[in-house]
N, CA and C atoms as an extended XYZ file, in Angstrom:
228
Properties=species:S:1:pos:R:3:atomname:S:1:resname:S:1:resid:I:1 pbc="F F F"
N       -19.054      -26.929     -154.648 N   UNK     1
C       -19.072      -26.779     -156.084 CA  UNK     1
C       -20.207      -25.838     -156.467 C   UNK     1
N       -19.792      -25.157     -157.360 N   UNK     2
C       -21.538      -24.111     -158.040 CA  UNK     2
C       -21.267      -24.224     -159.842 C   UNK     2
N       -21.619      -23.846     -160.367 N   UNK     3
C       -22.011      -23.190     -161.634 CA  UNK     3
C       -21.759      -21.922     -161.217 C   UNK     3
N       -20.717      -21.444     -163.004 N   UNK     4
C       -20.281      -19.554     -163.048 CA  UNK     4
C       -19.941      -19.975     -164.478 C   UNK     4
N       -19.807      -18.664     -164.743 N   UNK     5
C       -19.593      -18.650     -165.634 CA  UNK     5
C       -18.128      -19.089     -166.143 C   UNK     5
N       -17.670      -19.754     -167.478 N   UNK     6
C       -16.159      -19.937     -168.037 CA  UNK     6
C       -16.083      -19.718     -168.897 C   UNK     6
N       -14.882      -18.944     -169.311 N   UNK     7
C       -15.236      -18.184     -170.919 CA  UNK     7
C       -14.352      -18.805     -172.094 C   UNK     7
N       -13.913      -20.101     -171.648 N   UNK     8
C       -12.709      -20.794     -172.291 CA  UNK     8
C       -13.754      -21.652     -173.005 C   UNK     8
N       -13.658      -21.271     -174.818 N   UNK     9
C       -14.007      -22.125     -176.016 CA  UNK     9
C       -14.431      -23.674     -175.624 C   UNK     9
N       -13.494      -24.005     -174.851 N   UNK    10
C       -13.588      -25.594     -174.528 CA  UNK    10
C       -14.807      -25.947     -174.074 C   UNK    10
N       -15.153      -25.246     -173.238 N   UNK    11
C       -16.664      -25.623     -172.540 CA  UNK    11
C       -17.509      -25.543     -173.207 C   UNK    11
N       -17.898      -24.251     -174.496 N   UNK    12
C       -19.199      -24.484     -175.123 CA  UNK    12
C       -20.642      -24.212     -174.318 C   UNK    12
N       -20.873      -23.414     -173.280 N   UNK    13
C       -21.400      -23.563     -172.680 CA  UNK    13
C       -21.641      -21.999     -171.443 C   UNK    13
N       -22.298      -21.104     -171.414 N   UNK    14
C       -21.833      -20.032     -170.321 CA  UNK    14
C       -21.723      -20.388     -169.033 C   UNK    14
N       -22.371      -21.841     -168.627 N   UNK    15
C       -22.276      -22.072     -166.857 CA  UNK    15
C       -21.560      -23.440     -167.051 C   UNK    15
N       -20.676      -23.200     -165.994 N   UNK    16
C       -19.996      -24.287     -166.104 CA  UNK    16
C       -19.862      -25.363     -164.259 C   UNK    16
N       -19.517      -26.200     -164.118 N   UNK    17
C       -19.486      -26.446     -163.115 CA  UNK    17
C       -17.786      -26.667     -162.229 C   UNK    17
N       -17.488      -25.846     -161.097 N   UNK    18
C       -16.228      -25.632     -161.012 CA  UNK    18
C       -16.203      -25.649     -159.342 C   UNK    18
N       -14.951      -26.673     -158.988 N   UNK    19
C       -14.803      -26.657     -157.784 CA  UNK    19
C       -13.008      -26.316     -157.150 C   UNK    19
N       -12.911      -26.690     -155.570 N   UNK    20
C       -12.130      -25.990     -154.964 CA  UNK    20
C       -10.584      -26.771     -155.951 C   UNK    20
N        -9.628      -25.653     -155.703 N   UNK    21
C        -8.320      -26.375     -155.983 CA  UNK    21
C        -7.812      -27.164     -155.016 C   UNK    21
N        -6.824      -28.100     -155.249 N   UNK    22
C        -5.858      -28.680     -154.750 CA  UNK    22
C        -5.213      -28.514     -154.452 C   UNK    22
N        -4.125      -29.398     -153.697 N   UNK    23
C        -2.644      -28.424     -153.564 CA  UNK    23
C        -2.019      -27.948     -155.102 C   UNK    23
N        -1.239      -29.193     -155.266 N   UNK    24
C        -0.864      -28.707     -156.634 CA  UNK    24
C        -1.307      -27.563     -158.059 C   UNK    24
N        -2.549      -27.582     -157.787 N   UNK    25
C        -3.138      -26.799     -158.998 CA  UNK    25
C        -3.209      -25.073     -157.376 C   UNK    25
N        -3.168      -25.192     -156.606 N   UNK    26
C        -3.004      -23.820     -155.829 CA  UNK    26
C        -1.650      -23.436     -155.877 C   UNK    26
N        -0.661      -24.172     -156.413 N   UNK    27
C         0.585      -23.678     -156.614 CA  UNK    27
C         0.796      -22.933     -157.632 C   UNK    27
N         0.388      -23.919     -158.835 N   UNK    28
C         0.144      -23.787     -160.213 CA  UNK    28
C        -0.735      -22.191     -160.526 C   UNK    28
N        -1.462      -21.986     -159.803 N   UNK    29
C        -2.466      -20.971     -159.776 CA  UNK    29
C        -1.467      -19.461     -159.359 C   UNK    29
N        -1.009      -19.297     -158.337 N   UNK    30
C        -0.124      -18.688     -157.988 CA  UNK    30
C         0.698      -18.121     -159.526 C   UNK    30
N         1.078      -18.935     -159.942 N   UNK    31
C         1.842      -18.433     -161.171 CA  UNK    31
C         0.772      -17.645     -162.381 C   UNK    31
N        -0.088      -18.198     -162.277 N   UNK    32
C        -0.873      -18.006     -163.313 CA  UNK    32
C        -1.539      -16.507     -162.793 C   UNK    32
N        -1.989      -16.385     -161.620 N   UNK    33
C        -2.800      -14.775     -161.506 CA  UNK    33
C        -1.502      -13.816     -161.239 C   UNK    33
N        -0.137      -13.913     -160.926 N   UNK    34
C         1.245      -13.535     -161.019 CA  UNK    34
C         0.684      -11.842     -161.621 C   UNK    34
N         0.124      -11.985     -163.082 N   UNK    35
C        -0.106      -11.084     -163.517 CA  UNK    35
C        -0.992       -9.903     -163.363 C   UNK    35
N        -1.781       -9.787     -162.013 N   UNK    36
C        -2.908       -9.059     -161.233 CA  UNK    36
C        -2.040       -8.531     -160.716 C   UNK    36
N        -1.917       -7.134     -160.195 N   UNK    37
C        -1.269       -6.720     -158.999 CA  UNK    37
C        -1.859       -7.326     -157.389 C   UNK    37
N        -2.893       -7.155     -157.507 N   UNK    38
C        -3.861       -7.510     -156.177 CA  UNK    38
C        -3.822       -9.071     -155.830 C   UNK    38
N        -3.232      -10.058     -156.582 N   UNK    39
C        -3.019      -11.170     -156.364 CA  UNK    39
C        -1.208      -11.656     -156.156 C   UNK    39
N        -0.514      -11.033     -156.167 N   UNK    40
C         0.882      -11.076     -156.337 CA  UNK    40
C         1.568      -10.915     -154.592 C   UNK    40
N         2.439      -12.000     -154.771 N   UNK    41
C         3.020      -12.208     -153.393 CA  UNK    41
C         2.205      -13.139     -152.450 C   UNK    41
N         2.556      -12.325     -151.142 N   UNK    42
C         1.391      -12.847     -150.193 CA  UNK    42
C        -0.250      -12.463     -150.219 C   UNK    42
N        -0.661      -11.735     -151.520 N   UNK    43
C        -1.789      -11.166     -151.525 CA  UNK    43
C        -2.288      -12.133     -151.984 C   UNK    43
N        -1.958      -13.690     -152.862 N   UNK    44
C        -1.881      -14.366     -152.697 CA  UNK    44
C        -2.909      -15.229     -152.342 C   UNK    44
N        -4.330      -15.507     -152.328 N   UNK    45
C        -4.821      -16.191     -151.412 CA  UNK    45
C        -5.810      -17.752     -152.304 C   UNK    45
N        -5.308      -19.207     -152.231 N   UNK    46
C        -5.651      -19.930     -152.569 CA  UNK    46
C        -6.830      -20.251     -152.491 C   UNK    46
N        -7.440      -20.023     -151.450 N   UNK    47
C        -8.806      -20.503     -151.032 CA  UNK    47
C       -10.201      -19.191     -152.323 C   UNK    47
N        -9.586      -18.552     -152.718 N   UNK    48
C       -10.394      -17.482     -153.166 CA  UNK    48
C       -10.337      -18.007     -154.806 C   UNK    48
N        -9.867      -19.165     -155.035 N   UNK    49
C       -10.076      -19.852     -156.453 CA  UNK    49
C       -10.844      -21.090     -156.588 C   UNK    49
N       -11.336      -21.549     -158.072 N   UNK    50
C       -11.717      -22.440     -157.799 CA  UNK    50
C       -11.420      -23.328     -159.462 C   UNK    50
N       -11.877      -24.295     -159.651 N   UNK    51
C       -11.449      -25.064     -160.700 CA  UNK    51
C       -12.533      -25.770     -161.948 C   UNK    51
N       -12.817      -25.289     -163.242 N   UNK    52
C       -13.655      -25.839     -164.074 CA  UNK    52
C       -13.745      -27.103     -164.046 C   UNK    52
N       -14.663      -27.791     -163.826 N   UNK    53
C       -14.815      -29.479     -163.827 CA  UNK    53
C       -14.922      -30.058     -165.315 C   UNK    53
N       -15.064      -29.109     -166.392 N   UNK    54
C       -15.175      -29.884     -167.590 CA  UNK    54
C       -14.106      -30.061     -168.413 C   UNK    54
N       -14.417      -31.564     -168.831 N   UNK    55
C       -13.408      -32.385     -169.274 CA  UNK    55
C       -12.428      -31.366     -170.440 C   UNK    55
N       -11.234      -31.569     -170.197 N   UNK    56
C        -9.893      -30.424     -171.143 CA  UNK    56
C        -9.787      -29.317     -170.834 C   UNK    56
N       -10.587      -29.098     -170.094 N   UNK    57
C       -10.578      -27.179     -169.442 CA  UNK    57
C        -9.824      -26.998     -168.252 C   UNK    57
N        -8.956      -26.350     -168.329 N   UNK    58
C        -7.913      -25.999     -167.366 CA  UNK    58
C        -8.086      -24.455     -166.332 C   UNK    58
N        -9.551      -24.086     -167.002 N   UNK    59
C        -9.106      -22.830     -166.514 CA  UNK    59
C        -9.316      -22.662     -164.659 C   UNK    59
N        -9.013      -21.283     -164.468 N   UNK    60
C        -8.761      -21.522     -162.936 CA  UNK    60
C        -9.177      -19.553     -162.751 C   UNK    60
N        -9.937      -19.544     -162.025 N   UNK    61
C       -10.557      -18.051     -161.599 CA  UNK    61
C       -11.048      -17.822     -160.097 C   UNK    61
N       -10.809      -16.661     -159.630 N   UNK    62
C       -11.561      -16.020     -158.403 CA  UNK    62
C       -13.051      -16.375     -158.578 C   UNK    62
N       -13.469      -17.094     -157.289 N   UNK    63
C       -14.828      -16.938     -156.732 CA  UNK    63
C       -15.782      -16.020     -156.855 C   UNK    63
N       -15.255      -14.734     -156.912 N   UNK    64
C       -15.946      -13.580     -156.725 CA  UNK    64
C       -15.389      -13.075     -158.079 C   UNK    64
N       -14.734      -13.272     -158.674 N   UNK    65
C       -14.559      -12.557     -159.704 CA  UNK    65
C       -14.027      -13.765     -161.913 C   UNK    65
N       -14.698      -14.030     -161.931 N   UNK    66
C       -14.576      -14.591     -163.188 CA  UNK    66
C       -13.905      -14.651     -164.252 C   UNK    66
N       -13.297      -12.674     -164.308 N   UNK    67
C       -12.888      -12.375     -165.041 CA  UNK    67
C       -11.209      -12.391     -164.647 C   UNK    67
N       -11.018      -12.959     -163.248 N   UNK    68
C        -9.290      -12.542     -162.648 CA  UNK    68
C        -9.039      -14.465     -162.502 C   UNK    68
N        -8.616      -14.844     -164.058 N   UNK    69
C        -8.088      -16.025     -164.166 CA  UNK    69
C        -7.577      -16.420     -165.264 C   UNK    69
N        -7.011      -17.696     -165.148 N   UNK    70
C        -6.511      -18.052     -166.304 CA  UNK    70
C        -6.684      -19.359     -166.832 C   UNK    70
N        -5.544      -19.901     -167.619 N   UNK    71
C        -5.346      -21.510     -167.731 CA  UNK    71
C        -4.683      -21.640     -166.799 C   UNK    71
N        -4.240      -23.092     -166.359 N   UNK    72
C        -3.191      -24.012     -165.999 CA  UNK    72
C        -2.155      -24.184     -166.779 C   UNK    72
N        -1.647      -24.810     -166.516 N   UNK    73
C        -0.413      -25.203     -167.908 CA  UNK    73
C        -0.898      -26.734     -168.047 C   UNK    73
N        -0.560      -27.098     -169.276 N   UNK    74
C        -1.195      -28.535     -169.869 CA  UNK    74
C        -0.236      -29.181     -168.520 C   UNK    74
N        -0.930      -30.730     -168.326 N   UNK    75
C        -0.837      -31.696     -167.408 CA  UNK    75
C        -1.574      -31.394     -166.033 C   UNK    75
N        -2.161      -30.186     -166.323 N   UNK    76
C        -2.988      -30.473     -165.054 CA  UNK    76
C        -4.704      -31.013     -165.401 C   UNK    76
């Protein structure tokens, strides 16, 4: 787990604390960076995301990059 930055309203906050995905939310994720070229297909790579820990925040971003993410879809 580390602190990065999350830029989703919900948090209130510039550092947030965010750890590895799951299966399910690495599926979920897949759909969601869809829209990167450099992430699409087998380029693909789960382990290179990680997950906001604060409570209602869904969002989901590259390790190395902050700005290449998104939401979840509600229920996760």
């Amino acid at each position: 787990m580390s602190d990065v930055r999350c830029p989703n309203p919900t948090c209130g906050g510039p550092l947030r604390r965010f750890r590895d995905l799951n299966e399910a939310e690495a599926a979920a994720t897949k759909a969601v960076v869809n829209k990167y070229p450099s992430e699409r297909d087998e380029k693909f790579r789960p382990q290179a995301y990680h997950r906001c820990t604060t409570k209602g925040c869904r969002r989901v971003q590259r390790k190395d990059n902050w700005q290449m993410g998104g939401n979840l879809p509600e229920g996760f």
